[in-house]
C-alpha positions in Angstrom: 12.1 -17.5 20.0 11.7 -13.7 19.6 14.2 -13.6 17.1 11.5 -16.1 14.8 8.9 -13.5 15.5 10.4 -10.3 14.1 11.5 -12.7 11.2 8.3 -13.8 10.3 7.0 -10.3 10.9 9.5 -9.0 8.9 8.8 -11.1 6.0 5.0 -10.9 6.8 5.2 -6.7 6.1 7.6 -7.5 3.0 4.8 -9.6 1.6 2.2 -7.3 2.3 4.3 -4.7 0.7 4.8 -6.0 -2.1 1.5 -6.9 -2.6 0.0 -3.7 -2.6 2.7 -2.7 -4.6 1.7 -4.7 -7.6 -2.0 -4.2 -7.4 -1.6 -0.8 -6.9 -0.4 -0.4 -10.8 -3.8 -2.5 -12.1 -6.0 -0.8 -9.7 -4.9 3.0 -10.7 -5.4 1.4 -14.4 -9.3 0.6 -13.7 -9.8 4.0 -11.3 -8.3 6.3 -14.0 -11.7 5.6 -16.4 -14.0 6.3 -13.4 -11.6 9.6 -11.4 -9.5 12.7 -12.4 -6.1 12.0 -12.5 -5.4 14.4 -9.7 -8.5 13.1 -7.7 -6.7 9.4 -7.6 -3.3 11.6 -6.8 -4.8 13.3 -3.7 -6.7 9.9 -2.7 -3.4 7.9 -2.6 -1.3 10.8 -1.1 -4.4 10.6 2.2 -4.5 6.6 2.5 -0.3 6.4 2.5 -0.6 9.4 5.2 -3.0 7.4 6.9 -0.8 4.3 7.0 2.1 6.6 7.5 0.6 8.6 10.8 -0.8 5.8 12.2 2.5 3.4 12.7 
């Protein structure tokens, strides 16, 4: 029974993973005519230290 959980919870992160992953690339397309370069840089660096200090 536990064993099924961190499966599924395994495969649940994977997913969400990869699906930030893939929208990431379109997303930074449609920012970059609205922000600075650098601007987007420094925004993704602080929401993936976010992610990153909280867990």
């Amino acid at each position: 029974m536990i064993a099924s959980k961190i499966k599924f919870a395994a495969s649940l992160y994977a997913l969400m993973s990869i699906s930030f992953w893939g929208i990431s690339f379109v997303s930074t397309k449609a920012v970059l005519d609205k922000l600075d370069p650098y601007t987007l840089l420094v925004l993704r660096f602080g929401i993936g230290a976010l992610f990153y200090w909280y867990y």
